[in-house]
C-alpha positions as CSV (number, residue, x, y, z in Angstrom):
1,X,0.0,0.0,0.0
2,X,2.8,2.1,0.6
3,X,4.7,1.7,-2.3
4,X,1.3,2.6,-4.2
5,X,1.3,5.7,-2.5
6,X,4.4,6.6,-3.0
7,X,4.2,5.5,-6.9
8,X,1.2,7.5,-7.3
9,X,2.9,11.0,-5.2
10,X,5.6,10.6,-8.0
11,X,3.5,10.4,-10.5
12,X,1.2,13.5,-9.5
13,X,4.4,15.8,-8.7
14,X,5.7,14.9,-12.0
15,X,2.1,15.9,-13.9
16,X,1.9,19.3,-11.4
17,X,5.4,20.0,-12.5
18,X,4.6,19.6,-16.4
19,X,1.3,21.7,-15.9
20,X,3.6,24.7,-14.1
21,X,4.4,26.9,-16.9
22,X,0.5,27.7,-17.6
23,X,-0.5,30.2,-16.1
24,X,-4.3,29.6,-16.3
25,X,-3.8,26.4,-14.7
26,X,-1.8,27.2,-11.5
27,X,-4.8,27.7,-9.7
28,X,-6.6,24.7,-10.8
29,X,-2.9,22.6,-10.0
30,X,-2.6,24.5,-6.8
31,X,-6.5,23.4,-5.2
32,X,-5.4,19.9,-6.5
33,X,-2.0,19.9,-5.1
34,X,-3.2,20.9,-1.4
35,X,-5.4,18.5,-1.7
36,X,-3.1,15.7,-2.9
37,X,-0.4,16.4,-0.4
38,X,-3.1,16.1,2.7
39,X,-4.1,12.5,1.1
40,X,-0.5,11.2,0.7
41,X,0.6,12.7,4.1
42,X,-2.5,10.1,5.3
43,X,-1.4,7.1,3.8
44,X,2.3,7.6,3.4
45,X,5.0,6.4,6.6
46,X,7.3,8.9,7.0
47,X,9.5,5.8,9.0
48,X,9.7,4.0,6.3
49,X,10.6,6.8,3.8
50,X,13.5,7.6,6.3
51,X,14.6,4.3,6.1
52,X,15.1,3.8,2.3
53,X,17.3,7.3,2.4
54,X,21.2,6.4,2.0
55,X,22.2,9.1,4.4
56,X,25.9,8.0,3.6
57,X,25.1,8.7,-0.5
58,X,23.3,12.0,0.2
59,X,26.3,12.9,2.2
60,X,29.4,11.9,-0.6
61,X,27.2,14.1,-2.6
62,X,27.8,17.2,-0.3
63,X,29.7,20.2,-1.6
64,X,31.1,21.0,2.4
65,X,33.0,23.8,0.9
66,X,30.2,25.5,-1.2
67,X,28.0,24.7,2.0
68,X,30.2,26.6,4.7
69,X,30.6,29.6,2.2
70,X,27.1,29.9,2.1
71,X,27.1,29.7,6.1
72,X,26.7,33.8,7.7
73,X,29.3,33.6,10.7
74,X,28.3,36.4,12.0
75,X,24.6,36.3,11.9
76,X,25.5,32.7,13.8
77,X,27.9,34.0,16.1
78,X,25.5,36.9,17.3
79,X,22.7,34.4,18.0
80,X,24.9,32.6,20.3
81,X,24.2,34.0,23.7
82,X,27.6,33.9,25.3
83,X,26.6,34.3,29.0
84,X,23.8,31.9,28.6
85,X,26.9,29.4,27.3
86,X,29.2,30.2,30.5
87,X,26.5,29.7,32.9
88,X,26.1,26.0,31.7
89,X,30.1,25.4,31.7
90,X,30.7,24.1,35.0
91,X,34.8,25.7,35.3
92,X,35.8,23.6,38.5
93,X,34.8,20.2,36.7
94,X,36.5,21.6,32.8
95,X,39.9,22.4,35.1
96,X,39.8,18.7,36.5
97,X,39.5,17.4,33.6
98,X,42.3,19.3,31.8
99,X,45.7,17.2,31.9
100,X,48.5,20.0,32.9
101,X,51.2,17.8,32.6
102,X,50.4,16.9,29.1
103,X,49.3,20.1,28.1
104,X,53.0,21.6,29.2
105,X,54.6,18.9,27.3
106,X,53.2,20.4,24.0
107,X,54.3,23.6,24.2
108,X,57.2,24.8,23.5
109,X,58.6,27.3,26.1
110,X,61.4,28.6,23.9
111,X,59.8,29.3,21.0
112,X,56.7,30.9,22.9
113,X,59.3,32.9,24.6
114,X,61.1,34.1,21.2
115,X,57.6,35.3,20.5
116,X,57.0,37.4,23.6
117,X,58.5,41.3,22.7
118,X,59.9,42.0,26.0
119,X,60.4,45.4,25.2
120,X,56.7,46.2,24.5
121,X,56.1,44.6,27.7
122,X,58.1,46.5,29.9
123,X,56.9,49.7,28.0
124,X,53.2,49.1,28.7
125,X,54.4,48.4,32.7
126,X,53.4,51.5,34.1
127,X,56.3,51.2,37.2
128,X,55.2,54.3,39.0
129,X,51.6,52.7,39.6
130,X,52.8,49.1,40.2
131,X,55.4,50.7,43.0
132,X,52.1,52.5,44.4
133,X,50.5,49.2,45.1
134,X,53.7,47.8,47.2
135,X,53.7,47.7,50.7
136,X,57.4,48.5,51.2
137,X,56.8,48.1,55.2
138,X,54.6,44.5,55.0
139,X,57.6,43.1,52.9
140,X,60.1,44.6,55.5
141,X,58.1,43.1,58.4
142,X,58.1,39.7,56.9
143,X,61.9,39.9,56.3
144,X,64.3,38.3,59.0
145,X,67.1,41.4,58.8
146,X,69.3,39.3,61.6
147,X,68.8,36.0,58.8
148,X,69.7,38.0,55.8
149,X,72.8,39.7,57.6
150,X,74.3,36.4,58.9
151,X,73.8,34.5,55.5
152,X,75.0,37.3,53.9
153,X,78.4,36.8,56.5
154,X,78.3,40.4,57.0
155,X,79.2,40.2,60.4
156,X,82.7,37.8,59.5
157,X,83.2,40.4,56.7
158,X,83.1,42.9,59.0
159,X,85.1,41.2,61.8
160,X,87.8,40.1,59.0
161,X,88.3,44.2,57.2
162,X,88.3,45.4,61.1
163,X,90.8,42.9,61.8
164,X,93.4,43.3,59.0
165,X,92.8,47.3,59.3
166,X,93.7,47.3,62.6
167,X,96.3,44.7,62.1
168,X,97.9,46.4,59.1
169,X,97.7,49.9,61.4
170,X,99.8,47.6,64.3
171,X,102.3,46.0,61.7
172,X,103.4,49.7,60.9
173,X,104.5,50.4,64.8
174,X,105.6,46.8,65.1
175,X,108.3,46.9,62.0
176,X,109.9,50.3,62.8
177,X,110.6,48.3,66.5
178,X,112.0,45.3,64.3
179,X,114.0,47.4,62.0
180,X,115.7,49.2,65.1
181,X,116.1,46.2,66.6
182,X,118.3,44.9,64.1
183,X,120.7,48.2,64.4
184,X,120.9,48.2,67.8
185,X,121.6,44.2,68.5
186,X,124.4,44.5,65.3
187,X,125.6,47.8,66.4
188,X,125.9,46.4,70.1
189,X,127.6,43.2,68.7
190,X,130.1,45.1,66.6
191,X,130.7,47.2,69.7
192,X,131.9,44.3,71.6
193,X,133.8,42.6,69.0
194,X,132.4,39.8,67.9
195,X,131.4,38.8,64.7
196,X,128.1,39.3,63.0
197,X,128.2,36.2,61.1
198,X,128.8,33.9,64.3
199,X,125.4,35.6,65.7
200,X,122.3,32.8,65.0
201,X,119.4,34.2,64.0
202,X,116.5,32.2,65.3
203,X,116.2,28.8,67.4
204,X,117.1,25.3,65.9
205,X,113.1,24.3,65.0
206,X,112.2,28.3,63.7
207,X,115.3,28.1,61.5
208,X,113.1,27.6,58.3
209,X,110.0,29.7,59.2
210,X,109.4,32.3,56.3
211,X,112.7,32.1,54.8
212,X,111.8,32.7,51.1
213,X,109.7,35.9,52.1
214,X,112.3,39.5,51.7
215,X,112.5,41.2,55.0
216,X,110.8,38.5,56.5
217,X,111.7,38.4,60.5
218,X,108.7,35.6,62.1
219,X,111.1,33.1,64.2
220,X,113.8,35.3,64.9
221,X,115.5,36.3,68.2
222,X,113.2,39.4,69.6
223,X,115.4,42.4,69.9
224,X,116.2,44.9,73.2
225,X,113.2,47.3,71.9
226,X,110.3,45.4,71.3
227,X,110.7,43.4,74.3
228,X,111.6,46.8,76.2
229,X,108.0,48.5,74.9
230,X,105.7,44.8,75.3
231,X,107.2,45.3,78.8
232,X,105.7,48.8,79.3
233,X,102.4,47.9,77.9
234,X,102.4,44.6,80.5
235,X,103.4,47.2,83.5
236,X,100.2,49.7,82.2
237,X,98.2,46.6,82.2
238,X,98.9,45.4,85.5
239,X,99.1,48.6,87.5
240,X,95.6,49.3,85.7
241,X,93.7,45.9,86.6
242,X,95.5,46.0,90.1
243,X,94.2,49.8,91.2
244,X,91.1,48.5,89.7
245,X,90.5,45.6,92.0
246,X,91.9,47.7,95.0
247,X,89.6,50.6,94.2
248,X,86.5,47.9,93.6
249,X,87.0,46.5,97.5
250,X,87.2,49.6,99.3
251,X,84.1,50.9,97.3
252,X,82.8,47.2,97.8
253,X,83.3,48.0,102.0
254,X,81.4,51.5,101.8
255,X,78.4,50.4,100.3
256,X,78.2,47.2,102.1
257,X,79.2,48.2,105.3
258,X,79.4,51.8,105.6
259,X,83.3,51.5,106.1
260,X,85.3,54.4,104.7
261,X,88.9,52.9,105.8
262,X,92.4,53.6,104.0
263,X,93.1,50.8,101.8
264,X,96.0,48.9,102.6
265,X,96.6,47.4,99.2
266,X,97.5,51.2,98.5
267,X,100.2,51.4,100.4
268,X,103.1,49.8,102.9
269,X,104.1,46.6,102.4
270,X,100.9,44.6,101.4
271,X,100.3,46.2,98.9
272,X,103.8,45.4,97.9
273,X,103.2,41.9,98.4
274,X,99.3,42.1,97.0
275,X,101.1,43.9,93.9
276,X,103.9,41.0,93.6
277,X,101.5,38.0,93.5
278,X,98.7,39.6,90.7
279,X,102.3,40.5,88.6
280,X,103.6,37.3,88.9
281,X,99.9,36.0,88.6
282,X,99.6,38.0,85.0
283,X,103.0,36.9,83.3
284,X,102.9,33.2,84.6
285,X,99.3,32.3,83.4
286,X,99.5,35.0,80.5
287,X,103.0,32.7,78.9
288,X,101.6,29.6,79.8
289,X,98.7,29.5,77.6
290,X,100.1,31.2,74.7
291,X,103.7,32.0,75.2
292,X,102.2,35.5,75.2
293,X,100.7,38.4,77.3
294,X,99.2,41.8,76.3
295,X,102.2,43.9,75.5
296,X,103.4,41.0,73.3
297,X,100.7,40.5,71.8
298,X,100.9,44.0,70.9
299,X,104.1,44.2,69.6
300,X,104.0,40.8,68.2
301,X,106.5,38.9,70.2
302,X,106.2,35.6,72.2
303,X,107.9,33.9,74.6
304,X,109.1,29.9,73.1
305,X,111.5,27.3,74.5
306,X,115.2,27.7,74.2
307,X,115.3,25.4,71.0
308,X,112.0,27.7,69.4
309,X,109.4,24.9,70.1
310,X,106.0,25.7,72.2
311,X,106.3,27.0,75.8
312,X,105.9,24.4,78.2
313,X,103.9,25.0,81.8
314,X,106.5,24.3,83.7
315,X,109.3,26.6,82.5
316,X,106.5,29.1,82.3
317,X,106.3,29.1,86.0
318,X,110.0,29.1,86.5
319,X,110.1,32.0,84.1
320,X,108.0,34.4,86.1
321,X,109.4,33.6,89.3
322,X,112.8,34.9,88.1
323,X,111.6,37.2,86.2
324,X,112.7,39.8,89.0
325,X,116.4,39.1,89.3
326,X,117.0,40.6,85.9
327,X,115.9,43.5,87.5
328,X,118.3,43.6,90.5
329,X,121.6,45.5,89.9
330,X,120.0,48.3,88.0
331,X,118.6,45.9,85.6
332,X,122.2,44.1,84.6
333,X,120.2,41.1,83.6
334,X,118.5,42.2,81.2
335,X,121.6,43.1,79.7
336,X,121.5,40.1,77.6
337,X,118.8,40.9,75.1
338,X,121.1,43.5,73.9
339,X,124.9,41.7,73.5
340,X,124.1,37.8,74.0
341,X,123.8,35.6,70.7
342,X,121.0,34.6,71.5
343,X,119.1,38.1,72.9
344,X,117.9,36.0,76.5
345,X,117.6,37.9,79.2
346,X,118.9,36.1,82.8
347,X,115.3,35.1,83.7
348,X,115.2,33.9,80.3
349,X,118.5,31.6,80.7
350,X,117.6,30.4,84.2
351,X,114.5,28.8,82.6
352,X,115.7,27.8,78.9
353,X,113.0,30.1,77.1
354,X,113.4,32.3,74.7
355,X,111.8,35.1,72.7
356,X,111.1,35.3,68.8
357,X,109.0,37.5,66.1
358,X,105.4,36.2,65.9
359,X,102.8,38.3,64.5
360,X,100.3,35.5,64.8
361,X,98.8,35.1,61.0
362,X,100.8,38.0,59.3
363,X,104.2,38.1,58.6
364,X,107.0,39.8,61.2
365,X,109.0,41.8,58.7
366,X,111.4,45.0,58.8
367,X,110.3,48.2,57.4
368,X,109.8,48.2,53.6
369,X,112.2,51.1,53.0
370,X,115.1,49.2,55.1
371,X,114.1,45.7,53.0
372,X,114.8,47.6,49.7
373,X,117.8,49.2,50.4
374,X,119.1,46.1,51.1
375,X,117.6,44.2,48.8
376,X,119.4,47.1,46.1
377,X,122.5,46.2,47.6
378,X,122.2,42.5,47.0
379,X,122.6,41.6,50.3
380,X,121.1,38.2,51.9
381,X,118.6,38.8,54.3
382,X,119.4,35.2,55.7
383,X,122.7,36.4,56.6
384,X,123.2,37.8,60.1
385,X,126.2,39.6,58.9
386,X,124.3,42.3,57.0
């Protein structure tokens, strides 16, 4: 029944269609044609019609291009409501589902950044505003100033420049002592008669200390001046701690018990004796634990064993308790820093020390302008008998 329907539909477009061109029977064809199309529309399955189309042939038969010309983009895209479209995208669900990782491995970071004009950039930066919107004091609130200081090593930079500047301002002092050392202890040997050349310039184990360095003086024997001034720095030091503690217990007796009393330790013999135990006190533990006290340290000299090795404790000792007989005899034995070989004083060879050049990490040398006039004169520094 369908197919007749369909035969006959065929049959009655094809005789409407011949019929067309006259103009007296469009009317007529049009009454007929209305009514024909309701009757078919009855008896005809639009299923089945559907069903017999080869979608695949209609679609090979497609001009796509001539189709998408035809297309009006931008009567399509202005029917598109936009916000009505972003309401219905849900953004936290479309971010989960988009793959980072994989997305990062498809672009290419070099080229993208041979595309970006850093130039323009920085030109449409307006700095003035951006620097309005920083809040110079949160930022310096959230920063650790003591952190950033001490990673920095400010404070050993500091500690190192005020070192050496203060150290380089010491060396100058200590190598105009050095360089009058030298012609006073050769002027003194000369005086006596002996020769220069027979005169040892350092102990046994110092013998090699610096020896390739002009001018160089670390090891040797400590000459008549520097010891002379380290001495007068040592006797400031101790009469300055000493009339401290003796002014700290009389004060120490007025406040605590309303006691305003002469001090003995001012005067009269305890204070001798009081004076005579803190100046042994000083040297003794001063040269045991470094071969050193404050004057020397100041002029750069320190006390060793006869043979140049470390200062042992026990010579230390023996060494400040003897200390004073150089003294006796207007000072005759110290004598010996000036014409012996070996520049010991008596204290020095009643306890088999003796004392050297050390300026700790820097070089003990004589003063430039004495080092290059002999160094002009092509004399060896190494040799006593300059």
């Amino acid at each position: 029944m369908a197919d007749s329907s369909a035969t006959l539909l065929v049959a009655l477009i094809a005789l409407l269609h011949a019929q067309a061109n006259d103009p007296e029977r469009r009317g007529m064809i049009s009454r007929i044609a209305s009514r024909a199309t309701d009757a078919v529309t009855d008896v005809v399955d639009p299923d089945v019609i559907i069903d017999k189309v080869d979608v695949d042939a209609i679609l090979q038969r497609v001009d796509v291009d001539a189709l998408v010309q035809r297309v009006d983009i931008d009567a399509l895209v202005r029917r598109i409501d936009v916000d009505d479209l972003m309401r219905q995208v849900d953004v936290n669900q479309l971010v989960k589902e988009v793959d980072v990782d994989a997305l990062l491995e498809h672009v290419d970071v070099n080229r993208l950044l041979d595309r970006v004009d850093v130039n323009e950039l920085l030109d449409r930066v307006d700095v003035d505003r951006l620097m309005d919107r920083v809040d110079v004091n949160a930022i310096m609130d959230r920063v650790d100033i003591e952190e950033v200081v001490e990673r920095a090593g400010i404070p050993e930079i500091v500690r190192e420049s005020t070192g050496h500047m203060a150290g380089s301002m010491i060396d100058v002092g200590r190598r105009q002592l050095v360089g009058v050392d030298q012609l006073v202890g050769r002027v003194t040997y000369r005086i006596i008669g002996r020769d220069n050349a027979m005169r040892p310039d350092s102990p046994e184990s110092l013998e090699s200390v610096e020896e390739t360095i002009p001018g160089s003086m670390t090891g040797y024997y400590a000459g008549p001046i520097s010891r002379f001034f380290s001495w007068v720095i040592d006797l400031g030091v101790i009469w300055g701690v000493y009339l401290l503690i003796t002014g700290g217990l009389a004060l120490a007796a007025y406040w605590l018990f309303d006691l305003t009393i002469e001090n003995p330790l001012r005067t009269g013999i305890w204070a001798a004796v009081a004076w005579g135990l803190w100046s042994f006190t000083y040297e003794w533990v001063g040269t045991a634990i470094s071969g050193r006290t404050v004057g020397r340290r100041v002029i750069g000299v320190r006390v060793v064993e006869r043979d140049g090795t470390p200062l042992r404790g026990r010579h230390a000792f023996l060494r400040a308790l003897f200390r004073p007989l150089s003294f006796l005899f207007a000072g005759l034995g110290l004598l010996g820093a000036v014409f012996s070989a070996e520049r010991r004083t008596l204290h020095d060879a009643m306890a088999g020390t003796a004392v050297v050049y050390d300026w700790g990490g820097r070089t003990a040398s004589m003063p430039a302008p004495l080092t290059a006039f002999l160094s002009r004169h092509n004399v060896d520094l190494s040799d006593p008998d300059l």
